[in-house]
ZAGU-945219 format. One record per residue (C-alpha): z, y, x. Coordinates in steps of 0.001 Angstrom, whole numbers, plus 500000, padded with zeros to 6 digits. Layout:
ZYX ...
//
This chain:
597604897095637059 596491899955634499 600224901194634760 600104901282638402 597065903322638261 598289905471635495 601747905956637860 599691906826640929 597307909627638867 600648910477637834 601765911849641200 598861912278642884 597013914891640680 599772917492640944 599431917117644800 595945917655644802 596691921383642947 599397921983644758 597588921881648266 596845925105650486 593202925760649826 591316926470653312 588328928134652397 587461929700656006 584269928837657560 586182927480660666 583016928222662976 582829931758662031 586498932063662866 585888930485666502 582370932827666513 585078935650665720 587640934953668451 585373934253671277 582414937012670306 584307940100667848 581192939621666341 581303938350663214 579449940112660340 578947938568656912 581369935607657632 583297933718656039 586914934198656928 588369934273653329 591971932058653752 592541932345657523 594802932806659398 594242935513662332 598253937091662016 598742938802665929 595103938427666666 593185941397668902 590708942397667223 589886945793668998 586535947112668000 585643943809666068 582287943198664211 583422942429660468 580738944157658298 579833942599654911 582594939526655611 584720937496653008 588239938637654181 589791937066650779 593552935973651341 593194936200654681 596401936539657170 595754939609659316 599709940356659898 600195942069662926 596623941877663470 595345944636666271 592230945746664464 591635949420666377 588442950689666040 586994947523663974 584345947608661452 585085946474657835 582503948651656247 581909946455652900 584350943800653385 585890942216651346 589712942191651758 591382941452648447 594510939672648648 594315939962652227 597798940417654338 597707943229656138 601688944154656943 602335945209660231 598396945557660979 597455948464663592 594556949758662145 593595952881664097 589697954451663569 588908951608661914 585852951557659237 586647950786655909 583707952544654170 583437950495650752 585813947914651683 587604946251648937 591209945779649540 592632945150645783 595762943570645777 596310943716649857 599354943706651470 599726947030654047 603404946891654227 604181948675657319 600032949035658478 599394951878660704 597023953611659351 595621956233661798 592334958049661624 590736955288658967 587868955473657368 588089954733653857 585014956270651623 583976954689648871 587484952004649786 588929950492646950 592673950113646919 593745948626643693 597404947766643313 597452947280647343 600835947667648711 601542950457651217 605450949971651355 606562951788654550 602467952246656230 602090955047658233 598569956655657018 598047959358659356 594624961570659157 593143959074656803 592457960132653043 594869957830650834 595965959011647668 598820957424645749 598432957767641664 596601960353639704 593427959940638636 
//
C-alpha cells in the first residue's frame, strides 16, 4: 500500500510542476473582448494572439506572459501596464499609450511600432528583432 502511494507521488508531483499555469482572471478576459474596457485587470497568462483590440481600455492591467501575437492593439491604452514577459511578435501597435508601461523581457519580434508612446516605458532585455519603430522614441544600448 505505502509503495503504491510512494509510486503514485512519484509521478504525480512532477506533473503537477510541469502544468501550464493559467493565472488570467477569465472574466476580465470576456469583460475585455465584449467591452475594450478593461483597466486594472487581470490578464497576466492569456491568450489574446490575433485579437482586435483597436482603441482598447488596458490602463494599470497585469499583462504578465500574456500572448498578444498578432494582436491589433492601434490606438490602445497601456499607460502603466504591466507587460513583462508578454509576447508581442507580430503585434500592430500604432498610437498606442505606453506611458510607464513595463515591458521587461517582452517579445516585439516583428511589432509595428508606429507613433507609440513610450515615456517613462521600461524595456529591459525586450526583444525588437525585425520591429518596425517608426516616430516612436526607442533607443537601443547606451546609457
Amino acid at each position: 500500500m505505502k509503495r503504491t502511494l510512494l509510486a503514485g507521488a512519484a509521478v504525480a508531483i512532477p506533473l503537477i510542476f510541469t502544468m501550464p499555469v493559467q493565472a488570467e482572471n477569465p472574466a476580465h478576459v470576456q469583460q475585455l473582448l465584449e467591452t475594450n474596457l478593461c483597466q486594472g485587470c487581470d490578464l497576466s497568462g492569456a491568450d489574446l494572439a490575433q485579437a482586435h483590440l483597436i482603441g482598447a481600455d488596458l490602463r494599470d492591467s497585469n499583462l504578465q506572459g500574456t500572448n498578444l501575437a498578432e494582436a491589433n492593439l492601434e490606438g490602445a491604452d497601456l499607460s502603466r501596464a504591466d507587460l513583462t514577459g508578454a509576447n508581442l511578435s507580430r503585434a500592430f501597435l500604432t498610437n498606442a499609450l505606453l506611458q510607464d508601461a513595463t515591458l521587461d523581457w517582452a517579445n516585439l519580434t516583428d511589432a509595428r511600432v508606429y507613433f507609440a508612446d513610450v515615456t517613462g516605458a521600461s524595456l529591459l532585455n525586450a526583444d525588437l528583432t525585425g520591429a518596425e519603430i517608426v516616430g516612436t522614441p526607442i533607443s537601443i544600448g547606451g546609457d
